[in-house]
RODREN-721293 format. One record per residue: residue number from 1; residue in three letters; chain; x, y, z of N, C-alpha, C in turn. Coordinates in nm, 3 decimals. Example, Ala and Ser with C-alpha at 12.3 -4.5 7.8 and 13.67 -1.06 7.14 Angstrom:
<atoms>
+-----+--------+--------+---------+---------+---------+---------+---------+---------+---------+---------+---------+
! num ! residu ! chaine !    n.c1 !    n.c2 !    n.c3 !   ca.c1 !   ca.c2 !   ca.c3 !    c.c1 !    c.c2 !    c.c3 !
+-----+--------+--------+---------+---------+---------+---------+---------+---------+---------+---------+---------+
!   1 !    ala !      A !   1.319 !  -0.569 !   0.780 !   1.230 !  -0.450 !   0.780 !   1.320 !  -0.330 !   0.780 !
!   2 !    ser !      A !   1.285 !  -0.225 !   0.708 !   1.367 !  -0.106 !   0.714 !   1.290 !   0.003 !   0.787 !
+-----+--------+--------+---------+---------+---------+---------+---------+---------+---------+---------+---------+
</atoms>
This chain:
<atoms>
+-----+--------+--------+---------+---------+---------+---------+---------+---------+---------+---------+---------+
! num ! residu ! chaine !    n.c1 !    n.c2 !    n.c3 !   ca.c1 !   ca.c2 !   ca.c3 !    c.c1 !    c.c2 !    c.c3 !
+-----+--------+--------+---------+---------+---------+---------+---------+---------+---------+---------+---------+
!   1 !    unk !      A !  -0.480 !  -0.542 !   0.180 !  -0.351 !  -0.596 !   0.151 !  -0.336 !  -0.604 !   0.000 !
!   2 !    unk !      A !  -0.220 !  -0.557 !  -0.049 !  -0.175 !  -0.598 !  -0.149 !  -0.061 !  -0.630 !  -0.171 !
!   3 !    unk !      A !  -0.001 !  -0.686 !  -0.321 !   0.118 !  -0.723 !  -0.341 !   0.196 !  -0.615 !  -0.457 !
!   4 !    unk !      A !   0.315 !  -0.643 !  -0.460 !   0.441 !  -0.534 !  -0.558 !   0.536 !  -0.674 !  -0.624 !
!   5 !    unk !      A !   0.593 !  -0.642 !  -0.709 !   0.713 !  -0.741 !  -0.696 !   0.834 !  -0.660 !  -0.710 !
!   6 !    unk !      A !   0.973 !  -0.733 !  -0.653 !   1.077 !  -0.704 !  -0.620 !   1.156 !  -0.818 !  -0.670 !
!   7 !    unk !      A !   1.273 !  -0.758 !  -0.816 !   1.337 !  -0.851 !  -0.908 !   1.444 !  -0.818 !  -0.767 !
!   8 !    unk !      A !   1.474 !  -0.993 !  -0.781 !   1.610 !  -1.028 !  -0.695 !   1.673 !  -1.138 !  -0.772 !
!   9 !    unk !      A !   1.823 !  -1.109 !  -0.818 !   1.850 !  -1.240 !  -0.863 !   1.851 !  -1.233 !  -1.001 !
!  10 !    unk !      A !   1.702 !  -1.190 !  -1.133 !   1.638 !  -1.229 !  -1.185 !   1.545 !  -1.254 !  -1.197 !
!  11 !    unk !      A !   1.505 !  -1.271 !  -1.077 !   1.382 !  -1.313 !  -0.991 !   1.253 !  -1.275 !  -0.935 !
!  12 !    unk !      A !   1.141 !  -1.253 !  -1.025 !   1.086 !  -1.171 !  -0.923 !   0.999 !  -1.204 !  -0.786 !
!  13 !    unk !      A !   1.051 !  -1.171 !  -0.715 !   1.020 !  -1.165 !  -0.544 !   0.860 !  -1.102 !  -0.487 !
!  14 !    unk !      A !   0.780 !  -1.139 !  -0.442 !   0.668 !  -1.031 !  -0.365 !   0.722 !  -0.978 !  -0.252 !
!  15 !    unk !      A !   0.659 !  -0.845 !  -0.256 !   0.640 !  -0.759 !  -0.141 !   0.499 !  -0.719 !  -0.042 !
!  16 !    unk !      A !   0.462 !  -0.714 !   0.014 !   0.315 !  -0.761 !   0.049 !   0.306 !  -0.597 !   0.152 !
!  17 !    unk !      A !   0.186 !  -0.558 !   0.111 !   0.189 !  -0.416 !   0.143 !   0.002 !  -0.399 !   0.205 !
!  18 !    unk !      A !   0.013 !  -0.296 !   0.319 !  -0.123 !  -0.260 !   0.344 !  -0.135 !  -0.123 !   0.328 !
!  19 !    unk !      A !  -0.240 !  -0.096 !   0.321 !  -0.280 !   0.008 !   0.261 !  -0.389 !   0.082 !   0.317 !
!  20 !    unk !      A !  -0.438 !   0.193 !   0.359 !  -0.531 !   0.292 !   0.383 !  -0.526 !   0.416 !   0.399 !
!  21 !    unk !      A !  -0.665 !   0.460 !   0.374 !  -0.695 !   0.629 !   0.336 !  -0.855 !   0.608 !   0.428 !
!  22 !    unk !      A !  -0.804 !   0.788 !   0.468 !  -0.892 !   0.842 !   0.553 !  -1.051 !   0.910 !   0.461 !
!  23 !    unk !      A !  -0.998 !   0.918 !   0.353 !  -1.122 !   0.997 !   0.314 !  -1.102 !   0.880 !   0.167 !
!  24 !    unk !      A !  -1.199 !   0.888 !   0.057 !  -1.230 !   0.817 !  -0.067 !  -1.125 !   0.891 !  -0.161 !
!  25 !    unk !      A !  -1.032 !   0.826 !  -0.250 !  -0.927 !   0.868 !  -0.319 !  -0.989 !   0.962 !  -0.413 !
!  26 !    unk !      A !  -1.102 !   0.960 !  -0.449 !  -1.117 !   1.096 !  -0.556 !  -1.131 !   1.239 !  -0.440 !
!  27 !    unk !      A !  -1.149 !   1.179 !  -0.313 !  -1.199 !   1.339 !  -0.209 !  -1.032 !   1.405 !  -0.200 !
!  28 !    unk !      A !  -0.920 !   1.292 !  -0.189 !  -0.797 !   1.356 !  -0.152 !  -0.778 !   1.511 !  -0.179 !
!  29 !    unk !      A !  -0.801 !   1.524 !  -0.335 !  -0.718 !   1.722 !  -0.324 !  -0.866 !   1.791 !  -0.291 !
!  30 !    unk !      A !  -0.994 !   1.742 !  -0.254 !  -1.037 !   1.879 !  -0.208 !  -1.027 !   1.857 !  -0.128 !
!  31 !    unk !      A !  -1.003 !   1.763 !   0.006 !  -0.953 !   1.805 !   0.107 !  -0.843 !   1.838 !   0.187 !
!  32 !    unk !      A !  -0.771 !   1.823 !   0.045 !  -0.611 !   1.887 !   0.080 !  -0.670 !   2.083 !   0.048 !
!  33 !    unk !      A !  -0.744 !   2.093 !  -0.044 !  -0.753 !   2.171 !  -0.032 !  -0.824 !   2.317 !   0.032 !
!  34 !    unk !      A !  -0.915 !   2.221 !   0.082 !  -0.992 !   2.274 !   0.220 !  -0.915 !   2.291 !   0.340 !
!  35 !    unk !      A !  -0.789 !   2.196 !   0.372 !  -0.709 !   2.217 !   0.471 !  -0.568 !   2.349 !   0.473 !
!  36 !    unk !      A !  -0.586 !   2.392 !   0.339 !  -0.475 !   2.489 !   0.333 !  -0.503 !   2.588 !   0.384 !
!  37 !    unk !      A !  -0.352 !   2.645 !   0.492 !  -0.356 !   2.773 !   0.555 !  -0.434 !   2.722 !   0.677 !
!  38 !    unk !      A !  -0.448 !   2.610 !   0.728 !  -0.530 !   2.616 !   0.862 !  -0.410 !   2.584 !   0.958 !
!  39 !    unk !      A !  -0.408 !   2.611 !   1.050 !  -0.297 !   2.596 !   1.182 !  -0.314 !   2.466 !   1.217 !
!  40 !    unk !      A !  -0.194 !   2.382 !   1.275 !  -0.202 !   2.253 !   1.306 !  -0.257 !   2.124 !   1.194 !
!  41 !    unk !      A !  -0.322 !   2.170 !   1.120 !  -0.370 !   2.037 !   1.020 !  -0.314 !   1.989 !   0.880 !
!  42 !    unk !      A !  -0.195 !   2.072 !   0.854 !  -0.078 !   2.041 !   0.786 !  -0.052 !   1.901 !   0.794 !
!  43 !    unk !      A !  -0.071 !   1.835 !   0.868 !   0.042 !   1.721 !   0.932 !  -0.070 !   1.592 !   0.909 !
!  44 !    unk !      A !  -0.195 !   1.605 !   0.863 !  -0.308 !   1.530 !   0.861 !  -0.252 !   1.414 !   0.761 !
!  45 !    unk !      A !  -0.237 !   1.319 !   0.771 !  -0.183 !   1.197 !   0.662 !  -0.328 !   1.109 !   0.581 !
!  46 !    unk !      A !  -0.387 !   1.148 !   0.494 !  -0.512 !   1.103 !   0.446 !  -0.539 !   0.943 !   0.367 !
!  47 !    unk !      A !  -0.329 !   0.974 !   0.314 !  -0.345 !   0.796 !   0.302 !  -0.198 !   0.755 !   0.375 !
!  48 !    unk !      A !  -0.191 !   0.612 !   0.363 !  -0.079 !   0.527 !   0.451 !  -0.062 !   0.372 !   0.415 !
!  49 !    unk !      A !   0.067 !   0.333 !   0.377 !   0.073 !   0.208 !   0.346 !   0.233 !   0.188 !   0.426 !
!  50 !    unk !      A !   0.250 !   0.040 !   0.417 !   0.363 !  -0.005 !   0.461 !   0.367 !  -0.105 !   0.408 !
!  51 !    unk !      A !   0.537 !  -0.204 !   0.428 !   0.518 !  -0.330 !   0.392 !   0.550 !  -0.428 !   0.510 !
!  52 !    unk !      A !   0.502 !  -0.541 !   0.537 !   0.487 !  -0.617 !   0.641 !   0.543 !  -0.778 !   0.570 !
!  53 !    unk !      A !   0.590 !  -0.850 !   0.621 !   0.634 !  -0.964 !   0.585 !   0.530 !  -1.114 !   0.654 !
!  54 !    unk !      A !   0.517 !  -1.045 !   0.774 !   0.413 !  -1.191 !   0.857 !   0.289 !  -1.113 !   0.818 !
!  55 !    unk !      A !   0.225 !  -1.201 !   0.836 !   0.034 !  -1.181 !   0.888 !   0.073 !  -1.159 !   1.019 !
!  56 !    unk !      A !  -0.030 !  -1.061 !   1.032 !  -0.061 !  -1.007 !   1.201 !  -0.149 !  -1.074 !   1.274 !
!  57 !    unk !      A !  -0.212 !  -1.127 !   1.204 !  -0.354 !  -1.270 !   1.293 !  -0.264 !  -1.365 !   1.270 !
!  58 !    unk !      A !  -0.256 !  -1.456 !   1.202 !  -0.140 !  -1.566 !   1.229 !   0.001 !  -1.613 !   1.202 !
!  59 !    unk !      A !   0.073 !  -1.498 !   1.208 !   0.191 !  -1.533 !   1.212 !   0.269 !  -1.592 !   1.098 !
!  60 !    unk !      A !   0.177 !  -1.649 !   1.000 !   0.246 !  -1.665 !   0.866 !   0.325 !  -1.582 !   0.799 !
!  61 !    unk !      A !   0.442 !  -1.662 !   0.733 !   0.512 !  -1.586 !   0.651 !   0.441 !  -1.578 !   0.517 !
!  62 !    unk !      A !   0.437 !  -1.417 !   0.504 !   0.320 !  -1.413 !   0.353 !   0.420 !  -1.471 !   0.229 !
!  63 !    unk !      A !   0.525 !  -1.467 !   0.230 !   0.575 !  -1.487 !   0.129 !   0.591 !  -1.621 !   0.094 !
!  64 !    unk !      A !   0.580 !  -1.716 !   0.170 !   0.603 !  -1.882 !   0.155 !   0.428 !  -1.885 !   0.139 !
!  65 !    unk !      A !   0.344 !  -1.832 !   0.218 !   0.164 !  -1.852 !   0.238 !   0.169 !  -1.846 !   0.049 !
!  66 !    unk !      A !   0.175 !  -1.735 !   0.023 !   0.136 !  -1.694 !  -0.120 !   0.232 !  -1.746 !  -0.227 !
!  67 !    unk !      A !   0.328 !  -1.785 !  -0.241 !   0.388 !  -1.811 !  -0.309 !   0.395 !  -1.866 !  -0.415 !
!  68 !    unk !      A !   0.289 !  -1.930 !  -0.500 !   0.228 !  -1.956 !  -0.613 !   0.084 !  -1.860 !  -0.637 !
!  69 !    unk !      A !   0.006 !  -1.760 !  -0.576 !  -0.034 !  -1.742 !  -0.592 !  -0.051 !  -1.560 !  -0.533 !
!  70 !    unk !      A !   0.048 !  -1.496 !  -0.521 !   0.103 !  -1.381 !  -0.481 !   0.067 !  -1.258 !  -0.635 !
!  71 !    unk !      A !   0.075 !  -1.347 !  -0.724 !   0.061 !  -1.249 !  -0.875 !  -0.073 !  -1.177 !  -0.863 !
!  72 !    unk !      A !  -0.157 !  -1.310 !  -0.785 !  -0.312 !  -1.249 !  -0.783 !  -0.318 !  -1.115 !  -0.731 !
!  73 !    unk !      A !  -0.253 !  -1.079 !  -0.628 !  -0.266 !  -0.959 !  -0.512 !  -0.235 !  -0.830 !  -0.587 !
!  74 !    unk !      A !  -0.165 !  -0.843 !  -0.698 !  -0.079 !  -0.692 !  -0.755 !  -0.204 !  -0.684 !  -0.798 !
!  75 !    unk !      A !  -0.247 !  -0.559 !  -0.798 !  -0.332 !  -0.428 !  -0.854 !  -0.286 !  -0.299 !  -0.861 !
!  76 !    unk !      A !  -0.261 !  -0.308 !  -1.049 !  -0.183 !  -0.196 !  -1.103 !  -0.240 !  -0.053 !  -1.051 !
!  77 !    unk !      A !  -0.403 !  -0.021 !  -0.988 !  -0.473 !   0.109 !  -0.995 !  -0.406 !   0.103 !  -0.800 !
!  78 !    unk !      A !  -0.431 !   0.007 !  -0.738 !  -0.361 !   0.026 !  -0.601 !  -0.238 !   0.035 !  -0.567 !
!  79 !    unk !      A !  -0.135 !  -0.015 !  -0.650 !   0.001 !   0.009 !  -0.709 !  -0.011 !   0.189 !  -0.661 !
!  80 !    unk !      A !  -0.103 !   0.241 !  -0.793 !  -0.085 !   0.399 !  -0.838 !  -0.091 !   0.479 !  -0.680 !
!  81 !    unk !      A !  -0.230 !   0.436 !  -0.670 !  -0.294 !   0.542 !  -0.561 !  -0.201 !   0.518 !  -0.420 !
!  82 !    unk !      A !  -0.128 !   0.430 !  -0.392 !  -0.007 !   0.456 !  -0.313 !   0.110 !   0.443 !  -0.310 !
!  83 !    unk !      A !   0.111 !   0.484 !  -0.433 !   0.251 !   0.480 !  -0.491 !   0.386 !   0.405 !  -0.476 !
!  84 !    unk !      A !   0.338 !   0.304 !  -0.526 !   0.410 !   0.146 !  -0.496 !   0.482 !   0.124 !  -0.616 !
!  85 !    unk !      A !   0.554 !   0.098 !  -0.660 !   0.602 !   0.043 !  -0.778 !   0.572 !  -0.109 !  -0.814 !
!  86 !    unk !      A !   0.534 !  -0.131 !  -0.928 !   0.494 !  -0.271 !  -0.984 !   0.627 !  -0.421 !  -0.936 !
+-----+--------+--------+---------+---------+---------+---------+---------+---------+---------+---------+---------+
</atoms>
């Protein structure tokens, strides 16, 4: 899990995001590039994030949970590698 922020208002807001990859972020282009030209494995997704508002174990709203302490979660290099905006 990580965090983004989102100016609202003036304001800046968290966004609370998860994140994963199938292989180690430096393997990504050789195994993009081992996969080129093969039939069917085009479609292979190696990383994946979304943003989620509750916790999935308890139901908390992350954004009231964290809310003094939400700044901690942003990581500018996890930001990059899934291309999140700050």
């Amino acid at each position: 899990m990580f965090a983004s922020s989102l100016a609202v208002g003036g304001k800046d807001e968290p966004l609370f995001h998860f994140g994963c990859r199938s292989v180690e972020h430096d393997a990504i282009p050789h195994v993009r590039e081992a996969l080129k030209g093969r039939d069917g494995v085009g479609s292979i997704y190696l990383t994946g994030s979304g943003v989620f508002r509750f916790c999935p174990w308890c139901g908390v709203e992350l954004r009231k949970f964290y809310r003094e302490t939400w700044h901690e979660l942003v990581d500018q290099k996890v930001l990059d590698e899934f291309g999140t905006a700050a």
